[in-house]
mmCIF file of the N, C-alpha and C atoms, coordinates in Angstrom:
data_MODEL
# 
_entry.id   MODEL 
# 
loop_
_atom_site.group_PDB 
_atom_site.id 
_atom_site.type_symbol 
_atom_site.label_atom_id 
_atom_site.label_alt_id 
_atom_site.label_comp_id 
_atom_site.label_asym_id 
_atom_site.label_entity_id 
_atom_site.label_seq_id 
_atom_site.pdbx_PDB_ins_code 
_atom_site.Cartn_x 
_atom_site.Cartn_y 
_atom_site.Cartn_z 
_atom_site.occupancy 
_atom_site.B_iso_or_equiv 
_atom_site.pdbx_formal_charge 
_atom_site.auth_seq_id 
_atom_site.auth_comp_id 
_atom_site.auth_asym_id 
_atom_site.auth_atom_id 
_atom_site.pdbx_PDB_model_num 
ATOM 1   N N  . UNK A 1 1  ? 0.819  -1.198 0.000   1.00 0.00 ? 1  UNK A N  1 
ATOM 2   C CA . UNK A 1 1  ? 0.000  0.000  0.000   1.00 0.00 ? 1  UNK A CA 1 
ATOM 3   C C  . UNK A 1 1  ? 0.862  1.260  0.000   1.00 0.00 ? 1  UNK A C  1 
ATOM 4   N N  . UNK A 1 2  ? 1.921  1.155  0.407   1.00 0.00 ? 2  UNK A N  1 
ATOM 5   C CA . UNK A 1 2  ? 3.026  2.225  0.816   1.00 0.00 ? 2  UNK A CA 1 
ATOM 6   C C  . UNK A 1 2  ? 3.449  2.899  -0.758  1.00 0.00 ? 2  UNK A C  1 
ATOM 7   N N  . UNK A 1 3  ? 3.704  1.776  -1.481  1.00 0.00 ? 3  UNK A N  1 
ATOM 8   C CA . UNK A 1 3  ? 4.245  1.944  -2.398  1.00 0.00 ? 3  UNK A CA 1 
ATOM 9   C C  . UNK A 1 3  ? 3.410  2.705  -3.494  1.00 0.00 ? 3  UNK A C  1 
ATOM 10  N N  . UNK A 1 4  ? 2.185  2.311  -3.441  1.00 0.00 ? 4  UNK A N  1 
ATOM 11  C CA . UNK A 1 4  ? 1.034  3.027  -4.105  1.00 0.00 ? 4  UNK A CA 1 
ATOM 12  C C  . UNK A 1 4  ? 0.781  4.148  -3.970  1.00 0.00 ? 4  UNK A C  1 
ATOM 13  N N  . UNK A 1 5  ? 0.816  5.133  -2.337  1.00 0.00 ? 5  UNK A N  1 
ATOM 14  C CA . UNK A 1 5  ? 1.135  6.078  -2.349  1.00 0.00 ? 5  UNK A CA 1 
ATOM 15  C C  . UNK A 1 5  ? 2.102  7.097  -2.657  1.00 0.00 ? 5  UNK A C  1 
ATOM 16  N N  . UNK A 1 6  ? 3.122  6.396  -3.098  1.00 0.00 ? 6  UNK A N  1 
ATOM 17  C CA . UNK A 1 6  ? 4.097  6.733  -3.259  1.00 0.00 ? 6  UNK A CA 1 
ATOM 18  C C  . UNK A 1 6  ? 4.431  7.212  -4.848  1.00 0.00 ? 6  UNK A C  1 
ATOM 19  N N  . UNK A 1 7  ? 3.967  6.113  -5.389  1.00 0.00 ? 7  UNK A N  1 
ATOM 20  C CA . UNK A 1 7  ? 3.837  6.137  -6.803  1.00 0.00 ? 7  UNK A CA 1 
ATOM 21  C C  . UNK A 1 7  ? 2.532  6.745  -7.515  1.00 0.00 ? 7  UNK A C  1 
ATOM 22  N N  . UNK A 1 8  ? 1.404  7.303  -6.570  1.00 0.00 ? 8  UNK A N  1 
ATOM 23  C CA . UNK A 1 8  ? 0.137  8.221  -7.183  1.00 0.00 ? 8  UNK A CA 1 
ATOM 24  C C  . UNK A 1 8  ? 0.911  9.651  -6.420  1.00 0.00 ? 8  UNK A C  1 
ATOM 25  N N  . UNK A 1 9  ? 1.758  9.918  -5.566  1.00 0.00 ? 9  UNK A N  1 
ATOM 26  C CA . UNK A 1 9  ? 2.007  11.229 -4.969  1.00 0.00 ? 9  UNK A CA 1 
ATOM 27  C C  . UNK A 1 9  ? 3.286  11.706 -5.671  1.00 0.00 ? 9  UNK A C  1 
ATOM 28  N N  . UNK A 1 10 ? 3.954  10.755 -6.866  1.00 0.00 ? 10 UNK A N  1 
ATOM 29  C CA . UNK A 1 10 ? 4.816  11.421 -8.316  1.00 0.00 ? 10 UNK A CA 1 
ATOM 30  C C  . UNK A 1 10 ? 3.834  11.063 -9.185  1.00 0.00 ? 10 UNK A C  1 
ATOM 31  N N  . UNK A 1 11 ? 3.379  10.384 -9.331  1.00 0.00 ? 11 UNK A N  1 
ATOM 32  C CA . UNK A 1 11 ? 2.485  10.229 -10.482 1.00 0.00 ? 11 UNK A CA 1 
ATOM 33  C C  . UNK A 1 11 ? 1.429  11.403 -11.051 1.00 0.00 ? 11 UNK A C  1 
ATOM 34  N N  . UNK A 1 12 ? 0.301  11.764 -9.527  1.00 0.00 ? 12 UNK A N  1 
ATOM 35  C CA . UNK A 1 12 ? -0.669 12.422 -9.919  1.00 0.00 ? 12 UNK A CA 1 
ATOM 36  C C  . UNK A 1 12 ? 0.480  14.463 -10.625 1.00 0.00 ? 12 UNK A C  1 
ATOM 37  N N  . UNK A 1 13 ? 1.044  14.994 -9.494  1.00 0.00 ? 13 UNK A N  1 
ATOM 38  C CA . UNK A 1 13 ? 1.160  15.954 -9.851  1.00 0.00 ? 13 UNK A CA 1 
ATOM 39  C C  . UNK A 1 13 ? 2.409  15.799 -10.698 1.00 0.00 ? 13 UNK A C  1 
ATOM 40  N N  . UNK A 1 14 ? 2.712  14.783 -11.502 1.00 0.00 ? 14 UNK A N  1 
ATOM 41  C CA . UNK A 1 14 ? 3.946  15.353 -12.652 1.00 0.00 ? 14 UNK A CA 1 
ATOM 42  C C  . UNK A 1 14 ? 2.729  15.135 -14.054 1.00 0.00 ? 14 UNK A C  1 
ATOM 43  N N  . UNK A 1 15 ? 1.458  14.108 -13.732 1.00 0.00 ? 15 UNK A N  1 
ATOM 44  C CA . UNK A 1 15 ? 0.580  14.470 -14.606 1.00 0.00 ? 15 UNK A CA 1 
ATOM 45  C C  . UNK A 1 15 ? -0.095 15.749 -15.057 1.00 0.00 ? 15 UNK A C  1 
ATOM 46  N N  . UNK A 1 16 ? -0.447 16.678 -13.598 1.00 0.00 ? 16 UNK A N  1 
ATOM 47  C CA . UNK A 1 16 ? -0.938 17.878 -13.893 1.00 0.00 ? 16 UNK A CA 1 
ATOM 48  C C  . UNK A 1 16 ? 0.157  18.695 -14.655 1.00 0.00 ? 16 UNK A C  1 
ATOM 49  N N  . UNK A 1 17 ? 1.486  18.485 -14.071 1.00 0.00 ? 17 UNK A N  1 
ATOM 50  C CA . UNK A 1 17 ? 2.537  19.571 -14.132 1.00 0.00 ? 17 UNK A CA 1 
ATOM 51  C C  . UNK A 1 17 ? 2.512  19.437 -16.120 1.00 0.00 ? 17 UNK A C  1 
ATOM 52  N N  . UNK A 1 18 ? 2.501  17.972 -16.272 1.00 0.00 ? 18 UNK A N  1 
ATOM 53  C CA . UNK A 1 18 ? 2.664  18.089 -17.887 1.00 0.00 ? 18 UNK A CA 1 
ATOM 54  C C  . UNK A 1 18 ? 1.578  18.647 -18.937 1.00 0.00 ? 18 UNK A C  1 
ATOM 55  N N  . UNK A 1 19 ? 0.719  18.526 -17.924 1.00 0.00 ? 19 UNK A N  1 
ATOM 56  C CA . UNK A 1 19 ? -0.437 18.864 -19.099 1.00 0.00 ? 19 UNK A CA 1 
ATOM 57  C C  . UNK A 1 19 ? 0.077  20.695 -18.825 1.00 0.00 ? 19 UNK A C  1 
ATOM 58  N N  . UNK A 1 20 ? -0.171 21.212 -18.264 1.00 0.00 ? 20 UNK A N  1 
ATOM 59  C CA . UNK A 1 20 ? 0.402  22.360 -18.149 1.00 0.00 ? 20 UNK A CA 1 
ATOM 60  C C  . UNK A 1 20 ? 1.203  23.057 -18.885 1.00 0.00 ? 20 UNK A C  1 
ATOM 61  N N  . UNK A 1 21 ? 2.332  21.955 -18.689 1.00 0.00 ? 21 UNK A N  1 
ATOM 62  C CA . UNK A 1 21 ? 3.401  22.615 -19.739 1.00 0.00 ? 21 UNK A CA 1 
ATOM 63  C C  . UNK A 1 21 ? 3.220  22.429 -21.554 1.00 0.00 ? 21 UNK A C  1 
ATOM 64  N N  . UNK A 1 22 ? 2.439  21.259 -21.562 1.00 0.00 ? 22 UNK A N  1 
ATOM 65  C CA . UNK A 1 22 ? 2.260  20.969 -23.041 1.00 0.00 ? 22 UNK A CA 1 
ATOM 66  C C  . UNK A 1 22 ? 0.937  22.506 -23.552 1.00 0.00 ? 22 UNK A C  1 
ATOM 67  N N  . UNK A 1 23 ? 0.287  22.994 -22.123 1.00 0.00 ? 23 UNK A N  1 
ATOM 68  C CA . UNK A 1 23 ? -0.503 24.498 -23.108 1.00 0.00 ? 23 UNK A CA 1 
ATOM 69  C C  . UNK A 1 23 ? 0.252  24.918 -22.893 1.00 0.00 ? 23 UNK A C  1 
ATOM 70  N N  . UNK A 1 24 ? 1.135  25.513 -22.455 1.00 0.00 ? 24 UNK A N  1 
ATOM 71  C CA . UNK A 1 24 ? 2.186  26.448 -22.354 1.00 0.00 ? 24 UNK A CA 1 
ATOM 72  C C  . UNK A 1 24 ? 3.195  26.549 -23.429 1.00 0.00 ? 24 UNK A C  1 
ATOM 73  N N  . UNK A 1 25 ? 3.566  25.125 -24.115 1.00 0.00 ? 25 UNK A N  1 
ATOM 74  C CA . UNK A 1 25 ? 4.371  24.915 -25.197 1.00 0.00 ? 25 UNK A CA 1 
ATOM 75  C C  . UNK A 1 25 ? 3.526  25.106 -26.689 1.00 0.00 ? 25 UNK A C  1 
ATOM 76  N N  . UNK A 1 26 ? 2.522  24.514 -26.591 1.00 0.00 ? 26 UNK A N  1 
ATOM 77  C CA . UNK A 1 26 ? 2.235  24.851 -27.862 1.00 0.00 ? 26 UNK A CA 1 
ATOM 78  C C  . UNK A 1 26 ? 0.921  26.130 -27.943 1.00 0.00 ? 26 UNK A C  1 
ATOM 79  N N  . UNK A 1 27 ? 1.116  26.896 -26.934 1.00 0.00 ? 27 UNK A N  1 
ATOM 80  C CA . UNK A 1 27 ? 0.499  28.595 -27.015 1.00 0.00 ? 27 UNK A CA 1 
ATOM 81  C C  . UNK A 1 27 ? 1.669  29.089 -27.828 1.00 0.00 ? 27 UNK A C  1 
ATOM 82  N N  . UNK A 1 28 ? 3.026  28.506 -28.273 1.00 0.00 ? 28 UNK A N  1 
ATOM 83  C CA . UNK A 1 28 ? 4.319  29.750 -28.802 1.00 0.00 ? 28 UNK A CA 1 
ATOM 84  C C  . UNK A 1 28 ? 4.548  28.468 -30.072 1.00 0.00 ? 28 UNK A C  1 
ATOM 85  N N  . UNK A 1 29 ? 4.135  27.266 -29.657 1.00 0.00 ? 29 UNK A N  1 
ATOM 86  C CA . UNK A 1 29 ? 4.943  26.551 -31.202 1.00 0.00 ? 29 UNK A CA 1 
ATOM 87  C C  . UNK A 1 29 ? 3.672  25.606 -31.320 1.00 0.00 ? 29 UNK A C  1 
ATOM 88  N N  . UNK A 1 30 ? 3.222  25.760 -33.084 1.00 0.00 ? 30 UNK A N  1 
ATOM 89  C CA . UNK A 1 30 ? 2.755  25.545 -33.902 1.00 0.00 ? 30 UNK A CA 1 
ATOM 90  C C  . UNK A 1 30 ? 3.106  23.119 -33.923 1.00 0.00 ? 30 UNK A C  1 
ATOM 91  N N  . UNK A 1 31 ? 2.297  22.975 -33.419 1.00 0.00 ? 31 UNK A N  1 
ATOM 92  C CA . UNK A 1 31 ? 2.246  21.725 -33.680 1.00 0.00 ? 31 UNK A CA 1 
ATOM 93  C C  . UNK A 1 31 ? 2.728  21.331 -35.130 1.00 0.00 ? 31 UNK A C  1 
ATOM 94  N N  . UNK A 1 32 ? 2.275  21.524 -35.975 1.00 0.00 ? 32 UNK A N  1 
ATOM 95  C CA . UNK A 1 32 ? 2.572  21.921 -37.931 1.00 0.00 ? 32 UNK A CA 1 
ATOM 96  C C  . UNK A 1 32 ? 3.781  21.706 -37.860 1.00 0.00 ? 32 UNK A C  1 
ATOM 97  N N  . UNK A 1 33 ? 4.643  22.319 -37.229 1.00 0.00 ? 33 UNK A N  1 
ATOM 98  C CA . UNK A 1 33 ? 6.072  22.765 -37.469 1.00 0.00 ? 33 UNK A CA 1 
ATOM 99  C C  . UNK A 1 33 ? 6.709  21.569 -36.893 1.00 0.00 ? 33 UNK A C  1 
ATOM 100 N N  . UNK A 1 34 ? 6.298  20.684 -35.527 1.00 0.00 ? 34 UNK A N  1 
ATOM 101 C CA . UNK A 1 34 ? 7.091  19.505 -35.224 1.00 0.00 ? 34 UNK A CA 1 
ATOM 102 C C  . UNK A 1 34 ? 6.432  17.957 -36.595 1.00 0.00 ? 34 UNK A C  1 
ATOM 103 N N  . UNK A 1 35 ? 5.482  18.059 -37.059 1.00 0.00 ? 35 UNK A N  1 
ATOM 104 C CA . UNK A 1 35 ? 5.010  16.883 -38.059 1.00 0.00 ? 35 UNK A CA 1 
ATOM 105 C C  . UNK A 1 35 ? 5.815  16.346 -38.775 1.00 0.00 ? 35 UNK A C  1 
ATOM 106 N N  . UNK A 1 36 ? 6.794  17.286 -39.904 1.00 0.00 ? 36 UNK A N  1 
ATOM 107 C CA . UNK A 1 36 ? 7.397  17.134 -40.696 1.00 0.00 ? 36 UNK A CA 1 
ATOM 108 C C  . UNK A 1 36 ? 6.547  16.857 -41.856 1.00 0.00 ? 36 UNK A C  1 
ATOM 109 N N  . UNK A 1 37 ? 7.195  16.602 -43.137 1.00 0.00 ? 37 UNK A N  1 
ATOM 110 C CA . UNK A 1 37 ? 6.563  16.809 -44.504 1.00 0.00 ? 37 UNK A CA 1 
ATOM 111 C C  . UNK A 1 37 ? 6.048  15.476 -44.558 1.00 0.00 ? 37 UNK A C  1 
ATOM 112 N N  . UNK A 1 38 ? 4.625  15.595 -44.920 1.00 0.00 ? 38 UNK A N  1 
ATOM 113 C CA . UNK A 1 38 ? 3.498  14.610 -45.677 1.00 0.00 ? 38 UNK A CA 1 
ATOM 114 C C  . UNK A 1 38 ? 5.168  13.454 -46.510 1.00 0.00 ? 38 UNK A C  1 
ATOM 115 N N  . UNK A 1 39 ? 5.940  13.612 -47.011 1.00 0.00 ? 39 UNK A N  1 
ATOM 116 C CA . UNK A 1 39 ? 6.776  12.732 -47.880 1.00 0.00 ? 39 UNK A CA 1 
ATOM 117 C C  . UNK A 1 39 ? 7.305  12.147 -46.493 1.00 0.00 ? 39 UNK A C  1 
ATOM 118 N N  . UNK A 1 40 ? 7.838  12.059 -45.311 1.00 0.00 ? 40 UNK A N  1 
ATOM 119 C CA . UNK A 1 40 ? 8.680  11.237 -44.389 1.00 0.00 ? 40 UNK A CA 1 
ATOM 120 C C  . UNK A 1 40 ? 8.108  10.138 -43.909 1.00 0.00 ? 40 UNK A C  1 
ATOM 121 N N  . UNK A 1 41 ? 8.734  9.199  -43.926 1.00 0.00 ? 41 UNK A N  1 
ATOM 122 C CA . UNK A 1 41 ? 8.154  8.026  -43.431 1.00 0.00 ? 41 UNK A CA 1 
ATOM 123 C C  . UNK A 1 41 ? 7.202  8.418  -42.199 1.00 0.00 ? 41 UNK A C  1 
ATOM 124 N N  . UNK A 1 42 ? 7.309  8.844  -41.308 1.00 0.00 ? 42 UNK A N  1 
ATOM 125 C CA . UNK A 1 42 ? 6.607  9.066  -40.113 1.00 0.00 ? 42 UNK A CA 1 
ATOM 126 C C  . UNK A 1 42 ? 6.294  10.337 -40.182 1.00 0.00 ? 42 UNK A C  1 
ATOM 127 N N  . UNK A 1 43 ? 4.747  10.094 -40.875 1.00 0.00 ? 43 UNK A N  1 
ATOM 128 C CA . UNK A 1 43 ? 4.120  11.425 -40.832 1.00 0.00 ? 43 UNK A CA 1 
ATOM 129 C C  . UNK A 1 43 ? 3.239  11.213 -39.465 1.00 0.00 ? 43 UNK A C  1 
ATOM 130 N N  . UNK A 1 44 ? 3.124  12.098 -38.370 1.00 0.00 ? 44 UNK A N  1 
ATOM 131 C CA . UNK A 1 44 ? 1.880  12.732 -37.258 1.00 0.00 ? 44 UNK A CA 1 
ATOM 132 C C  . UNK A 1 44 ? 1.249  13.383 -37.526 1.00 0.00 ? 44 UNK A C  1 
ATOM 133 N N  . UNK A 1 45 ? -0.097 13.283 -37.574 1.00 0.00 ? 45 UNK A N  1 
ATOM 134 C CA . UNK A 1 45 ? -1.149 14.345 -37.027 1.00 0.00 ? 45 UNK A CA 1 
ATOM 135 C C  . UNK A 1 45 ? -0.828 15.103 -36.172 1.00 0.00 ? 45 UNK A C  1 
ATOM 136 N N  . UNK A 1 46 ? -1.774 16.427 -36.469 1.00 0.00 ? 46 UNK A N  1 
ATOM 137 C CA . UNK A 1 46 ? -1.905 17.427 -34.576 1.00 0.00 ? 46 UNK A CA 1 
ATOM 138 C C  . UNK A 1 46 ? -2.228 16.689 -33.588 1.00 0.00 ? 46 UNK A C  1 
ATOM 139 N N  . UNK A 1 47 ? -3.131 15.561 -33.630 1.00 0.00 ? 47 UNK A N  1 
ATOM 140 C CA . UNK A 1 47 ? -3.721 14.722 -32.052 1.00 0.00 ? 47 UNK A CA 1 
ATOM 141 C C  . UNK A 1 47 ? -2.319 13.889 -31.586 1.00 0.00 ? 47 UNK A C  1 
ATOM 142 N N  . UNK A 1 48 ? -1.270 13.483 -32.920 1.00 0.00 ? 48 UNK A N  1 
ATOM 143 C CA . UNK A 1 48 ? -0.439 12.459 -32.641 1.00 0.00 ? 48 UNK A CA 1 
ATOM 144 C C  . UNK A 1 48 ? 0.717  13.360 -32.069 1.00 0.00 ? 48 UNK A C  1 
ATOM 145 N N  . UNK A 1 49 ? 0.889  14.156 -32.304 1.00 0.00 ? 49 UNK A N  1 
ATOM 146 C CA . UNK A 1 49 ? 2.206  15.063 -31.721 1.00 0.00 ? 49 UNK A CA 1 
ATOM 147 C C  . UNK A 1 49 ? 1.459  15.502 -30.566 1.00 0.00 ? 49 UNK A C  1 
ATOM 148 N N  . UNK A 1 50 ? 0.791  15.923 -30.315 1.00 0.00 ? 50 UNK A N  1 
ATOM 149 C CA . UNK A 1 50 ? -0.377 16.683 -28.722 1.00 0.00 ? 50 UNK A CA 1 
ATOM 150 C C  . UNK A 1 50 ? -0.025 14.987 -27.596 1.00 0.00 ? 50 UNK A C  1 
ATOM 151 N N  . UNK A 1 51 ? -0.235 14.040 -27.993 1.00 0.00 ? 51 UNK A N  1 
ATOM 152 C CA . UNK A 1 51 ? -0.591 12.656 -27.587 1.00 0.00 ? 51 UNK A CA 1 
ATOM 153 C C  . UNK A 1 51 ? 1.635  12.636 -26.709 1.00 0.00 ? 51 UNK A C  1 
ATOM 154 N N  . UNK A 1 52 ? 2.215  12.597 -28.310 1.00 0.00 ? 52 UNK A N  1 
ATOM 155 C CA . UNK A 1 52 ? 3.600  11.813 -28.119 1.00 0.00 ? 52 UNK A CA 1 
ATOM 156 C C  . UNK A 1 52 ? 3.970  12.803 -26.900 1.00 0.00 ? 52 UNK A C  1 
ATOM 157 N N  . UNK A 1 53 ? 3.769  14.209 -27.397 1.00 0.00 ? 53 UNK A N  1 
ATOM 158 C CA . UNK A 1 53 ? 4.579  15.545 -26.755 1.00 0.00 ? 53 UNK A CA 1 
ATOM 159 C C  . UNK A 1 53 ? 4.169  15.444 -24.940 1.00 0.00 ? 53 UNK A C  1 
ATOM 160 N N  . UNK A 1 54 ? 3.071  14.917 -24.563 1.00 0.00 ? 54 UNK A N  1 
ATOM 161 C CA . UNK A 1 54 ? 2.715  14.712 -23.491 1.00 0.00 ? 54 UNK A CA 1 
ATOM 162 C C  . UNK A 1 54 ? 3.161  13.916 -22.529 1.00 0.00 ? 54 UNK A C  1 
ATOM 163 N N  . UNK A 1 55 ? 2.946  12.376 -23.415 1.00 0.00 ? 55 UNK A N  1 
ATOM 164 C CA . UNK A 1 55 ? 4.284  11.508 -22.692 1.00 0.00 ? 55 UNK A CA 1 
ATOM 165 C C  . UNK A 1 55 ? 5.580  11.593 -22.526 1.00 0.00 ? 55 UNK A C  1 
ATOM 166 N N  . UNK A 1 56 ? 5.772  12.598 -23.147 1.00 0.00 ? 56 UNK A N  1 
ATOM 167 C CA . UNK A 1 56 ? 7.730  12.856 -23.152 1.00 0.00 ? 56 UNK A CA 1 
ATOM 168 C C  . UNK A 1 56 ? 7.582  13.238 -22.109 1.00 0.00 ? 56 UNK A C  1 
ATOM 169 N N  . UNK A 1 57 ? 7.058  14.135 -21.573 1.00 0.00 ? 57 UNK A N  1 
ATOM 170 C CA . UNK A 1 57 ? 6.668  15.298 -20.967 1.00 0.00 ? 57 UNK A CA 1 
ATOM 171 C C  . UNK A 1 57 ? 6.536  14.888 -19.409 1.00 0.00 ? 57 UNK A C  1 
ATOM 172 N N  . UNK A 1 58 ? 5.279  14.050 -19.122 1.00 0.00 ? 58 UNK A N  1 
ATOM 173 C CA . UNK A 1 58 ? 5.195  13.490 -18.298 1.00 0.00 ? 58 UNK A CA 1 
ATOM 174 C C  . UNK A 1 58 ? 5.644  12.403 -17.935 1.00 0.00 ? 58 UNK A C  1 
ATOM 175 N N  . UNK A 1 59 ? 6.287  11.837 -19.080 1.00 0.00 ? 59 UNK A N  1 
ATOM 176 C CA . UNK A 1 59 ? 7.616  10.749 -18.222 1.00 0.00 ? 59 UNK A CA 1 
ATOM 177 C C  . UNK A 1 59 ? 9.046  11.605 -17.885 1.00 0.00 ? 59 UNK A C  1 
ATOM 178 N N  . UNK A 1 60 ? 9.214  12.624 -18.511 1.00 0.00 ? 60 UNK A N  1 
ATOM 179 C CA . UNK A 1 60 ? 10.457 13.464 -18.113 1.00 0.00 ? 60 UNK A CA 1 
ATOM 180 C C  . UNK A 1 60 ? 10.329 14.093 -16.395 1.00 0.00 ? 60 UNK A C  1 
ATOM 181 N N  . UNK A 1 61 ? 9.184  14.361 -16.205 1.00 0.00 ? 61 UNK A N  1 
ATOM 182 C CA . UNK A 1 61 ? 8.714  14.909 -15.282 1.00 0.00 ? 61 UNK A CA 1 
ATOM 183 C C  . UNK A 1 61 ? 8.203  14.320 -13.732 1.00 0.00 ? 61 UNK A C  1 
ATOM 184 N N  . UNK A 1 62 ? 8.162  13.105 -14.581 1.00 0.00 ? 62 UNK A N  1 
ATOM 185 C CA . UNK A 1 62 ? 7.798  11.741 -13.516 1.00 0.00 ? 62 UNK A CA 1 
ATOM 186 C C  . UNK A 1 62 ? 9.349  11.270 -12.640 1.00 0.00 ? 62 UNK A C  1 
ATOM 187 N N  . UNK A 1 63 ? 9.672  11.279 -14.151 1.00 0.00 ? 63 UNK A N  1 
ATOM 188 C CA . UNK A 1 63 ? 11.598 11.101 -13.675 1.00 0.00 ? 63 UNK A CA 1 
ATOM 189 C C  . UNK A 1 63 ? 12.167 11.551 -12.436 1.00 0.00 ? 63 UNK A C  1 
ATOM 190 N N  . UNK A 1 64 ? 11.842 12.918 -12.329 1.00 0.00 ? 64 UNK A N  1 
ATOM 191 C CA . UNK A 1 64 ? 12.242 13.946 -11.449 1.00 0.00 ? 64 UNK A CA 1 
ATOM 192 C C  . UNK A 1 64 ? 11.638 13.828 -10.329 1.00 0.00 ? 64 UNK A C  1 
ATOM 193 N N  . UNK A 1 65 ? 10.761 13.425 -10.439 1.00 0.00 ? 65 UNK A N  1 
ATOM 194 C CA . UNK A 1 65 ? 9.747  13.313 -9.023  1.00 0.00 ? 65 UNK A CA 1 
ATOM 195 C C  . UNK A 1 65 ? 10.523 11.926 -8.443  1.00 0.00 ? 65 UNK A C  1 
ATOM 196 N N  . UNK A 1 66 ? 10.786 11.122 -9.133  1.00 0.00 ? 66 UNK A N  1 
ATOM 197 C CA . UNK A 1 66 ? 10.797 9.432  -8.306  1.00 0.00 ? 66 UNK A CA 1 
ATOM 198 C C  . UNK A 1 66 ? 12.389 10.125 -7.643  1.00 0.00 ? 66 UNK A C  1 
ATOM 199 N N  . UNK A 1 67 ? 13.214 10.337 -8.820  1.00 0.00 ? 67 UNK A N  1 
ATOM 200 C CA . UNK A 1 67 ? 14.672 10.597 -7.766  1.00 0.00 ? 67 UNK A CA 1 
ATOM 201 C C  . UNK A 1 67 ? 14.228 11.773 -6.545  1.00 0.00 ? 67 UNK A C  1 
ATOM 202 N N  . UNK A 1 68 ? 13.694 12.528 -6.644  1.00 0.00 ? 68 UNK A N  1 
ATOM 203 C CA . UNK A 1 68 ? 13.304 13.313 -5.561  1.00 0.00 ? 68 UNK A CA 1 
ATOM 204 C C  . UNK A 1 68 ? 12.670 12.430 -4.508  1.00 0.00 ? 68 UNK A C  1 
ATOM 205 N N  . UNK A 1 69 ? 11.895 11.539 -4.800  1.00 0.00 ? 69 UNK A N  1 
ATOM 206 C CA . UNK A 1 69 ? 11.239 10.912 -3.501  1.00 0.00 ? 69 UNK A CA 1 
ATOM 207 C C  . UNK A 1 69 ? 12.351 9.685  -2.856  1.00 0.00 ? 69 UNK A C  1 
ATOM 208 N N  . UNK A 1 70 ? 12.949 9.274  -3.840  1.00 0.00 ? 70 UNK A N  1 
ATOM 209 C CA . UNK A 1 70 ? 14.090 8.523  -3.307  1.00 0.00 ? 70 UNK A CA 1 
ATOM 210 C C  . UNK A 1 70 ? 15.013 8.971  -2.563  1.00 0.00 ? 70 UNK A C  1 
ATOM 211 N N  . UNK A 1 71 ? 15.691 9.921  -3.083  1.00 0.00 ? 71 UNK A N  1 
ATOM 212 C CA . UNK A 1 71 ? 16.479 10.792 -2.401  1.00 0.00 ? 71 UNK A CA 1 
ATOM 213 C C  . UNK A 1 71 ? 15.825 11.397 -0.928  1.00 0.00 ? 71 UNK A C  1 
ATOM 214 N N  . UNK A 1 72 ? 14.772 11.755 -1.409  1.00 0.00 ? 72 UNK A N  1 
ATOM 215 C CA . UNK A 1 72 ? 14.337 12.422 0.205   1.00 0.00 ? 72 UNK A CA 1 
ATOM 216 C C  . UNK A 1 72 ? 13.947 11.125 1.027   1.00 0.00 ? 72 UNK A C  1 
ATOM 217 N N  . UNK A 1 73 ? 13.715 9.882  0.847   1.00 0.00 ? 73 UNK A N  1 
ATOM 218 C CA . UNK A 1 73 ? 13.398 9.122  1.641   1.00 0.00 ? 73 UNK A CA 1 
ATOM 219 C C  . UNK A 1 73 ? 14.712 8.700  2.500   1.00 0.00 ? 73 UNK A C  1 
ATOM 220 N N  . UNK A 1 74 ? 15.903 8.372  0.979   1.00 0.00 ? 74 UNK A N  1 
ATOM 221 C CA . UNK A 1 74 ? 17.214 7.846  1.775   1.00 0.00 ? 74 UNK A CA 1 
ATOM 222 C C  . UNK A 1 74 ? 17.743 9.038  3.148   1.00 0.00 ? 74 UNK A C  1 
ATOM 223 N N  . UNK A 1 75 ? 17.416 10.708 2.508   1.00 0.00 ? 75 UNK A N  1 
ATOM 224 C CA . UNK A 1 75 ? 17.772 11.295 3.589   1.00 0.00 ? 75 UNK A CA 1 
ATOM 225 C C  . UNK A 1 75 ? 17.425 10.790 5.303   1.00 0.00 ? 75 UNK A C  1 
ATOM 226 N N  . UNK A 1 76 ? 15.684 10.959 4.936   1.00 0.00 ? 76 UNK A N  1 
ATOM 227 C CA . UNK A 1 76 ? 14.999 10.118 6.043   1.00 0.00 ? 76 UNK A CA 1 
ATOM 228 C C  . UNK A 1 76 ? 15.577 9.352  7.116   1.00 0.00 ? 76 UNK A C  1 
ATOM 229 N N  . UNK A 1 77 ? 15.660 8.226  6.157   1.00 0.00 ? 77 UNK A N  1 
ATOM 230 C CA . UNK A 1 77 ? 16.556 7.241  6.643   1.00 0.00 ? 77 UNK A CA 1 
ATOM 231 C C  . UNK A 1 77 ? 17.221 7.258  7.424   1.00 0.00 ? 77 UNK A C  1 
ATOM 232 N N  . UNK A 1 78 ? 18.884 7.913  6.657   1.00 0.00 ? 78 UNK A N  1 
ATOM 233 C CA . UNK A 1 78 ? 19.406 8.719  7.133   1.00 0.00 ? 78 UNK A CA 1 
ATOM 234 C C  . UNK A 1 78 ? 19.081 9.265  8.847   1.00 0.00 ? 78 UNK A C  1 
ATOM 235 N N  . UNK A 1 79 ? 18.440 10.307 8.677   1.00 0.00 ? 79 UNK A N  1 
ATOM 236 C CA . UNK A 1 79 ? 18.397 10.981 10.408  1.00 0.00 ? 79 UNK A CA 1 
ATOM 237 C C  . UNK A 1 79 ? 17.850 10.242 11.319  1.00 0.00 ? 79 UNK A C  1 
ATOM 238 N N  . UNK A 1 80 ? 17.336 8.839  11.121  1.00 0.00 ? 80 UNK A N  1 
ATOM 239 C CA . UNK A 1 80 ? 16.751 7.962  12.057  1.00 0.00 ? 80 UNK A CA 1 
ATOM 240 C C  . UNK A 1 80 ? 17.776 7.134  12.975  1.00 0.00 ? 80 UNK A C  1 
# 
């Protein structure tokens, strides 16, 4: 159960934090502009770049949270 909290208390707010940043990113850059040309093998849609750009996002962000909770736990530890 420990662990569950642990993993919804990085989980939930690096979810908010990303959605956040993904309006924040594309209020200044044009989704269009990351697609690339109709000719490249891997053409995206606007929903498919909105979709990918999110998970980067919130796994980059998730990242940061777990070493932070690790770290602050080993401190913990630590002073016991």
């Amino acid at each position: 159960m420990r662990r569950i909290i642990r993993a919804l208390s990085v989980l939930w707010p690096s979810f908010i934090t990303a959605g956040v940043l993904e309006m924040l990113v594309f209020a200044v850059v044009d989704p269009q502009t990351l697609m690339g040309s109709p000719e490249d093998p891997v053409h995206l849609s606007r929903q498919a770049v909105y979709t990918v750009t999110f998970f980067v996002f919130w796994g980059v962000i998730s990242i940061g949270g777990w070493i932070t909770a690790i770290l602050a736990q080993e401190a913990y530890r630590s002073r016991e």
